[in-house]
C-alpha positions as CSV (number, residue, x, y, z in Angstrom):
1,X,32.3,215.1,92.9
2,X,33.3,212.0,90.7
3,X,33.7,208.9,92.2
4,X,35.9,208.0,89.2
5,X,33.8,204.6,88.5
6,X,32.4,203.9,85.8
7,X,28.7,203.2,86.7
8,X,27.8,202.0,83.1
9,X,30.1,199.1,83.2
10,X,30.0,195.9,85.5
11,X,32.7,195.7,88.4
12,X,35.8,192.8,87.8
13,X,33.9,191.2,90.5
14,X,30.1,191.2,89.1
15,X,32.2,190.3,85.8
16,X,33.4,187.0,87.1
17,X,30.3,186.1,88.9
18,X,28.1,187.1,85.7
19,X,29.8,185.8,83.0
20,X,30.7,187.3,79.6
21,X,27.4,187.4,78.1
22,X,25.8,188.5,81.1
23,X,28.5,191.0,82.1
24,X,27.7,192.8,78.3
25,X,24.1,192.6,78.8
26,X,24.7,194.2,82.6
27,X,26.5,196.4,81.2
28,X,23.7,197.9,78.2
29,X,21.1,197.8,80.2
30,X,22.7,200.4,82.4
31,X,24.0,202.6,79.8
32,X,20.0,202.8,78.6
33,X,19.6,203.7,82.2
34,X,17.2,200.7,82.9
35,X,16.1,200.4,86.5
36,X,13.7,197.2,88.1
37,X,10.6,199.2,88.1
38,X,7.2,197.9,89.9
39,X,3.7,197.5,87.7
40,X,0.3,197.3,88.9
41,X,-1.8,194.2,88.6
42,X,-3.2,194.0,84.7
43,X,-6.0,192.0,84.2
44,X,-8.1,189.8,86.1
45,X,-5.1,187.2,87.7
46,X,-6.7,184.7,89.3
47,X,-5.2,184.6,93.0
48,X,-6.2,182.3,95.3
49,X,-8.1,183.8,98.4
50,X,-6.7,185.6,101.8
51,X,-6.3,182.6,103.9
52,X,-8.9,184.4,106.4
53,X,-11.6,184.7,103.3
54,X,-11.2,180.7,103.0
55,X,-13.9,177.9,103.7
56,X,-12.4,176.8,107.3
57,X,-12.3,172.5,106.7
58,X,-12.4,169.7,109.7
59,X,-11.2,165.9,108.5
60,X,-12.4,163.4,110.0
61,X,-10.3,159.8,110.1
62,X,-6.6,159.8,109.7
63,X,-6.0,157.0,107.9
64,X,-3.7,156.4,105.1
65,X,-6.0,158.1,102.1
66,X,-6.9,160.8,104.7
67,X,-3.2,161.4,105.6
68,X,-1.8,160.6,102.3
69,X,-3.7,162.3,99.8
70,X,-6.7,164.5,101.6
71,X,-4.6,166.8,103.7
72,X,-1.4,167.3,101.0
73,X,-4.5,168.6,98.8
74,X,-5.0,171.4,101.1
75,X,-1.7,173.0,100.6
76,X,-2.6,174.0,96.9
77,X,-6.5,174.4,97.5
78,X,-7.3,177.9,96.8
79,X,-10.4,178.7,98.8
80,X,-9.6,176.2,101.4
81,X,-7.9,175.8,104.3
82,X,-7.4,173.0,107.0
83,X,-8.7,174.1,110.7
84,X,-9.3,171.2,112.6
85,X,-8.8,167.0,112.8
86,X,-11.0,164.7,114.2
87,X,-9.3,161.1,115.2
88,X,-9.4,158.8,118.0
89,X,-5.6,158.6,118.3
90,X,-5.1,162.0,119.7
91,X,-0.8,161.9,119.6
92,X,-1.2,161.6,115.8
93,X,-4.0,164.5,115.4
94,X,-1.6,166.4,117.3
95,X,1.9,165.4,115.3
96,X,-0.4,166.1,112.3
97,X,-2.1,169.6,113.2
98,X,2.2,170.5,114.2
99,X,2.5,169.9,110.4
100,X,-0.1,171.3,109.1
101,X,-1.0,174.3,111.2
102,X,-4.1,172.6,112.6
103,X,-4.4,173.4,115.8
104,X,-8.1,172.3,116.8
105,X,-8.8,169.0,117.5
106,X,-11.9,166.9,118.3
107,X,-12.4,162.6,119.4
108,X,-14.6,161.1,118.4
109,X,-16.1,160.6,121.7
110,X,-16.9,164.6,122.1
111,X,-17.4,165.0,117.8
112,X,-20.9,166.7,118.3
113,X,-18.8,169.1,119.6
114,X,-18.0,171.2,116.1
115,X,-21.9,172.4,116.6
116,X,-20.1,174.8,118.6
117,X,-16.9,175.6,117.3
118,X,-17.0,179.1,114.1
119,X,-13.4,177.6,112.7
120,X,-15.3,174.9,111.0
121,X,-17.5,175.6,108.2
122,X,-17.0,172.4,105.7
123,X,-16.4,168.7,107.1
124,X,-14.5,165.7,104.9
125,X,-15.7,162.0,106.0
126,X,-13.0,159.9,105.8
127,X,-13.9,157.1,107.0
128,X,-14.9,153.2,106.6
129,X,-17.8,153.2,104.4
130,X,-20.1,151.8,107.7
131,X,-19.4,155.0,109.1
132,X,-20.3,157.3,106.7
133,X,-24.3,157.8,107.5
134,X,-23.8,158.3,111.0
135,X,-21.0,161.1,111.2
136,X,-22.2,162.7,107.8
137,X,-25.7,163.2,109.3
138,X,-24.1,164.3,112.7
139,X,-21.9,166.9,111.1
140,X,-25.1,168.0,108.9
141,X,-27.0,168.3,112.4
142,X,-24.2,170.5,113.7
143,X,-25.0,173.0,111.0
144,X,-21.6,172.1,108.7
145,X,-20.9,171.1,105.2
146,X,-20.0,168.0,104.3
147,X,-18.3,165.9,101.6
148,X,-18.3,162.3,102.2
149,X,-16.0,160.3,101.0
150,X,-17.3,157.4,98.5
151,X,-19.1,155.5,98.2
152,X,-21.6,157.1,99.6
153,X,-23.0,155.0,102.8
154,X,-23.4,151.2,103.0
155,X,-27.4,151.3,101.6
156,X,-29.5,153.5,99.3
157,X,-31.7,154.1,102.3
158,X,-28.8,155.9,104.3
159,X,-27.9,157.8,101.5
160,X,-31.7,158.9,101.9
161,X,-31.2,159.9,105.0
162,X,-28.2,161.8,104.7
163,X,-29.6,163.8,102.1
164,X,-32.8,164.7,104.5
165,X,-30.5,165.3,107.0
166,X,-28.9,168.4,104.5
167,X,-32.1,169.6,103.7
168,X,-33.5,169.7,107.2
169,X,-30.1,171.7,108.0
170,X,-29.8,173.9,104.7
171,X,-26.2,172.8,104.1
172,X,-24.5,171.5,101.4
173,X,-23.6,167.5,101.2
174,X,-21.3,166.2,98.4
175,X,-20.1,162.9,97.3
176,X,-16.1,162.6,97.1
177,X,-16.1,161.8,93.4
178,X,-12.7,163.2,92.7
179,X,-12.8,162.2,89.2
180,X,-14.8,164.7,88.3
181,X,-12.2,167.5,88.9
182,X,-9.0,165.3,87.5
183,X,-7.6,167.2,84.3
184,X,-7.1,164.1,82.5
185,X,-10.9,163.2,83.1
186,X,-12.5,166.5,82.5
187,X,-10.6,166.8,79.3
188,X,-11.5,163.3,78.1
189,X,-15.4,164.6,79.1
190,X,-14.9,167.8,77.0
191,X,-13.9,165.6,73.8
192,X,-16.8,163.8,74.2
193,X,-18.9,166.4,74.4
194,X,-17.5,168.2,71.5
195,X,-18.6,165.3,69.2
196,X,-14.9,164.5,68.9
197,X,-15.5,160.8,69.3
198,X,-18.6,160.9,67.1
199,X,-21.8,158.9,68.3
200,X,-20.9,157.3,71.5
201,X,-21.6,153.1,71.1
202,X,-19.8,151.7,73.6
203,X,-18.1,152.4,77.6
204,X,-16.5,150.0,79.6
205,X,-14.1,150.0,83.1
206,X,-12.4,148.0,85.1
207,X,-10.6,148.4,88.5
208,X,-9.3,146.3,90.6
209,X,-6.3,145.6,93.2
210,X,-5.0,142.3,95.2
211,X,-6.3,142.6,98.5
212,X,-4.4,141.7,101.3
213,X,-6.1,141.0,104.7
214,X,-3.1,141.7,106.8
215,X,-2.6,145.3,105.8
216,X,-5.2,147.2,108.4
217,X,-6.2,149.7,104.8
218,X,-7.5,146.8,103.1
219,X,-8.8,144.4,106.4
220,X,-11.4,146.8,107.1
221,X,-12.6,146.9,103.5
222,X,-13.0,143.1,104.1
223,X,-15.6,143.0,106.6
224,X,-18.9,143.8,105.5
225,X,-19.8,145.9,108.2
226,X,-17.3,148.6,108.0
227,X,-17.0,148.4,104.3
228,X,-21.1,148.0,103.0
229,X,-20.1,145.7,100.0
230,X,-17.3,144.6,98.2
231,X,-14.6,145.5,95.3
232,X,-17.6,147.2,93.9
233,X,-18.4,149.5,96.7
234,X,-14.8,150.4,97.0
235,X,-13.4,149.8,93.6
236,X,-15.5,149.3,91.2
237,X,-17.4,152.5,92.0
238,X,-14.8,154.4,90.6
239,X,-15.8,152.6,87.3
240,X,-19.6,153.1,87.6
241,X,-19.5,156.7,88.1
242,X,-16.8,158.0,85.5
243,X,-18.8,155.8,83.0
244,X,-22.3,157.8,84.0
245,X,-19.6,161.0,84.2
246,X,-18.7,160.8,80.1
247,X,-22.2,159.8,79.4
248,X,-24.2,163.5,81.1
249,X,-27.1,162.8,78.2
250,X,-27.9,159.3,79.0
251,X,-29.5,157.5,81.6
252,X,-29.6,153.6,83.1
253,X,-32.3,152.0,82.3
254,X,-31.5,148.3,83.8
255,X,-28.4,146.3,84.7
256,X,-27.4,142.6,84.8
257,X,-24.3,141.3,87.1
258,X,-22.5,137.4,87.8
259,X,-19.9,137.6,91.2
260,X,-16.6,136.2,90.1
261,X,-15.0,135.8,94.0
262,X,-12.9,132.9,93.6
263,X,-14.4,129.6,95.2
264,X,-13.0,128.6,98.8
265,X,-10.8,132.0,99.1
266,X,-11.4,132.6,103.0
267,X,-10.9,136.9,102.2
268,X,-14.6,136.4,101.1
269,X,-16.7,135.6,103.4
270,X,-18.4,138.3,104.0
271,X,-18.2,140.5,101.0
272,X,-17.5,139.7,97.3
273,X,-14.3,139.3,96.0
274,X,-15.1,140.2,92.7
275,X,-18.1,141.7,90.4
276,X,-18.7,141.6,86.6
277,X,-21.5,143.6,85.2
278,X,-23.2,145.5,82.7
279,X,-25.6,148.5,82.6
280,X,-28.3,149.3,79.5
281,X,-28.4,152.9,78.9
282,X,-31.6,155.2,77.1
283,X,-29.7,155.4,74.3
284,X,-29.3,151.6,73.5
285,X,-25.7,151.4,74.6
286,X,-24.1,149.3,77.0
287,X,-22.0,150.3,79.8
288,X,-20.0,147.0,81.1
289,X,-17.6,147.0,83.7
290,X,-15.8,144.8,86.0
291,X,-14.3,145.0,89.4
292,X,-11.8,142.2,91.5
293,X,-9.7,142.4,95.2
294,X,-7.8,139.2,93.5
295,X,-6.1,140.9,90.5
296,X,-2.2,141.9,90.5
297,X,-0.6,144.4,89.5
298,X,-3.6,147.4,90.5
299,X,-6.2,148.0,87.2
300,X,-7.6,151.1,86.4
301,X,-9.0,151.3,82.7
302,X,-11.8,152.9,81.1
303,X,-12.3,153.1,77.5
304,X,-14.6,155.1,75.5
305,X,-15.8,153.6,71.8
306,X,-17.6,156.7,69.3
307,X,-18.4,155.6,65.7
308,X,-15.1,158.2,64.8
309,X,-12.6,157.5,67.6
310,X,-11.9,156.5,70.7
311,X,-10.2,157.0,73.9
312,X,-8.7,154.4,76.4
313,X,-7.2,155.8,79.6
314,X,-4.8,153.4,81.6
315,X,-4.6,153.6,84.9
316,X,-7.6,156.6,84.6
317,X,-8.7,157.0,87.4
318,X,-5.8,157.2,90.0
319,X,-4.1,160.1,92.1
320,X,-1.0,161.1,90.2
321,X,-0.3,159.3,86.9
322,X,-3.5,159.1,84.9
323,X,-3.2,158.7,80.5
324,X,-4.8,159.3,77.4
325,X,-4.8,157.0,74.3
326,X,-6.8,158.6,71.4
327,X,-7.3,156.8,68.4
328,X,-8.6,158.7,65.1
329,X,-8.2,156.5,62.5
330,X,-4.1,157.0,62.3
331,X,-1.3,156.7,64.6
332,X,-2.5,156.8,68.2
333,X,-2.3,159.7,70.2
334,X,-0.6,159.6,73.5
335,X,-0.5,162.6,76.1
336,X,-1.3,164.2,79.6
337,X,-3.9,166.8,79.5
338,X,-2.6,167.9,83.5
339,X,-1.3,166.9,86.6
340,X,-4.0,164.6,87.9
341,X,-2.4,165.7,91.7
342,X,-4.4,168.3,91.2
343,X,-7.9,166.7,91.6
344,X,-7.6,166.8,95.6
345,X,-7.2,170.5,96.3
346,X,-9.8,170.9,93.0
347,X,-12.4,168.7,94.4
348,X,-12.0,170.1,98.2
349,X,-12.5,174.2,96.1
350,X,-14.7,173.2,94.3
351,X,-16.9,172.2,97.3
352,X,-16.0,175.0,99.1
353,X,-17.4,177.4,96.6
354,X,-20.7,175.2,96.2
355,X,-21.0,175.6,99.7
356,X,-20.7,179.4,100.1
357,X,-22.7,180.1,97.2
358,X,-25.7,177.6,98.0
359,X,-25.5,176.9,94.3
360,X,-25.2,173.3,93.0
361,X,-22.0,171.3,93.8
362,X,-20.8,169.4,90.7
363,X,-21.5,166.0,93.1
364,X,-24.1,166.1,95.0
365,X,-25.6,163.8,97.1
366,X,-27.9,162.5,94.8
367,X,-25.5,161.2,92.9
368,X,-24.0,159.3,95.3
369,X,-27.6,158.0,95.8
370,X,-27.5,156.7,92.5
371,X,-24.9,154.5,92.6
372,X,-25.3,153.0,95.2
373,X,-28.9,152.2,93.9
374,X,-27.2,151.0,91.0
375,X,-24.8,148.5,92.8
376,X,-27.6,147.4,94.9
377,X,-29.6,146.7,91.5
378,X,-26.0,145.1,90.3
379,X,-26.1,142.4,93.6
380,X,-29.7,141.9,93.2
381,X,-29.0,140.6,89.7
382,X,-25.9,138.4,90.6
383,X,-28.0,136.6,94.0
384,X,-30.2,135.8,90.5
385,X,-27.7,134.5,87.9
386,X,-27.5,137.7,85.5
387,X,-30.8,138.1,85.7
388,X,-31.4,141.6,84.0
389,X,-33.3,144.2,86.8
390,X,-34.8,147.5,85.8
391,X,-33.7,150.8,87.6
């Protein structure tokens, strides 16, 4: 029997909500007899794994990079997935894991305990730079991954060690060189390897921040122990390696370094305040960089000279607001190639799938052995005046 509505048309009240063009639309799409329909899947979409399929991750150190940037990455990692923290304040690893779903939790006291424990398969270091040999090798010895935060250990010989310590255990160790999965970066390395630039002549970087000793993030990063060097352990490494990252063909072949720590500033007694060097590369280039804990405002540049254009990135190398300036002969060029967020849960997949594959991680722990054979190389030269010291 007829209802005596009109089922073609839109109600007075779907009218009013809708709106005129919207009510006319509502209103032919029903006459043609359209109805929401569901489709299969076409293609090959790339959707990120069932959480139980991902690489199970433990942190370790819940400090302000660890909280602040390390974890967040997590929530957009798509073969990854947060299991456990490891912190010797137990309330916060517990306020934390309520957060984040984390609800296994290790001291580090009882830390050899993860041996035992099938929710971990991949451990993060996040810790002082003094730390890094010891818990790396520990978690190596309890049969996990890891990716150590950079730079890599204090000394070339505990990066040595660390890297026995993952072939003795058949696991996977990676160096936290998040550069190398930041969009802005990768796409600045993709240029350059196009030819885009032309003949590559020149690279240089500097970073650098004010340190202040009363702030417990940068205290530590004062004292030699905990911290292995300087602003070029902690800062300046971030220039060394995304130089050597746009420059895959070329090799160091010796580098030449002055300190520049300001005289009678008591922050510096123990590490330099502030490195200026240079590195000579196969191809006859130069790679110079400099790195401070006495400039103001924060400095992250790199710049990238080819005999047909060039590219400057300021900042370049931080977490969320990294540039691109290309010059090609006419007006400059500025743009975002992606949301450098992104590097964190990138760089934390990216191991992940190294490490369940057994195929090569994009920063292994030999490069993390470099560098820091290259900064050791850079104090050797400044404890001689600049003089230059093969590598």
């Amino acid at each position: 029997m007829a209802s005596g509505k009109d089922e073609t048309h839109p109600t007075r009240r779907e009218a009013l909500m809708l709106g005129a063009g919207a009510a006319a639309a509502l209103a032919a799409g029903r006459a043609a007899g359209q109805e929401a329909e569901g489709q299969p899947l076409i293609g090959n979409p790339q959707l990120p794994e069932r959480p139980g399929n991902r690489m199970r991750w433990a942190v370790v150190g819940l400090g302000t990079f660890g909280v602040g940037q390390v974890i967040p990455g997590f929530a957009n990692a798509r073969h990854s997935r947060l299991t456990a923290f490891v912190s010797g304040n137990a309330d916060k690893a517990r306020e934390l894991g309520a957060r984040y779903g984390v609800s296994r939790f290790y001291g580090y006291d009882d830390y050899d305990r993860i041996a035992d424990d099938p929710e971990i398969d991949c451990v993060y270091i996040v810790l002082p730079v003094g730390l890094h040999a010891e818990y790396t090798i520990r978690a190596l010895d309890a049969g996990k991954h890891v990716l150590c935060e950079k730079p890599m250990a204090s000394t070339s010989a505990e990066c040595e060690a660390m890297i026995a310590a993952a072939e003795r255990n058949r696991r996977t160790l990676g160096v936290a060189y998040r550069v190398h999965f930041e969009p802005n970066n990768m796409h600045v390395l993709e240029r350059i390897r196009a030819g885009e630039l032309g003949t590559m002549r020149f690279v240089s970087a500097d970073h650098g921040f004010n340190a202040n000793p009363d702030w417990p993030p940068h205290k530590w990063r004062l004292e030699k122990e905990l911290a292995g060097g300087g602003s070029m352990y902690d800062i300046g490494v971030y220039g060394l390696n995304t130089s050597l990252m746009m420059l895959p063909d070329d090799t160091p072949v010796s580098v030449s370094a002055h300190y520049s720590t300001p005289q009678g500033d008591p922050r510096f007694t123990q590490v330099e305040g502030g490195l200026d060097w240079r590195i000579r590369m196969a191809s006859g280039i130069n790679v110079q960089g400099s790195s401070s804990y006495c400039w103001s405002p924060y400095v992250s540049r790199q710049r990238y000279f080819g005999s047909d254009a060039s590219i400057e990135m300021q900042p370049a190398t931080t977490y969320y607001d990294n540039t691109i300036r290309l010059e090609a002969g006419g007006p400059a060029r500025e743009y975002s190639a992606g949301n450098a967020g992104d590097q964190f849960a990138a760089q934390v997949d990216g191991f992940s799938q190294a490490a369940r594959s057994g195929e090569p991680h994009l920063t292994p722990g030999e490069m993390g052995l470099r560098d820091i054979r290259l900064i050791e190389a850079m104090y050797r030269s400044a404890d001689a005046d600049g003089q230059f010291v093969r590598v």
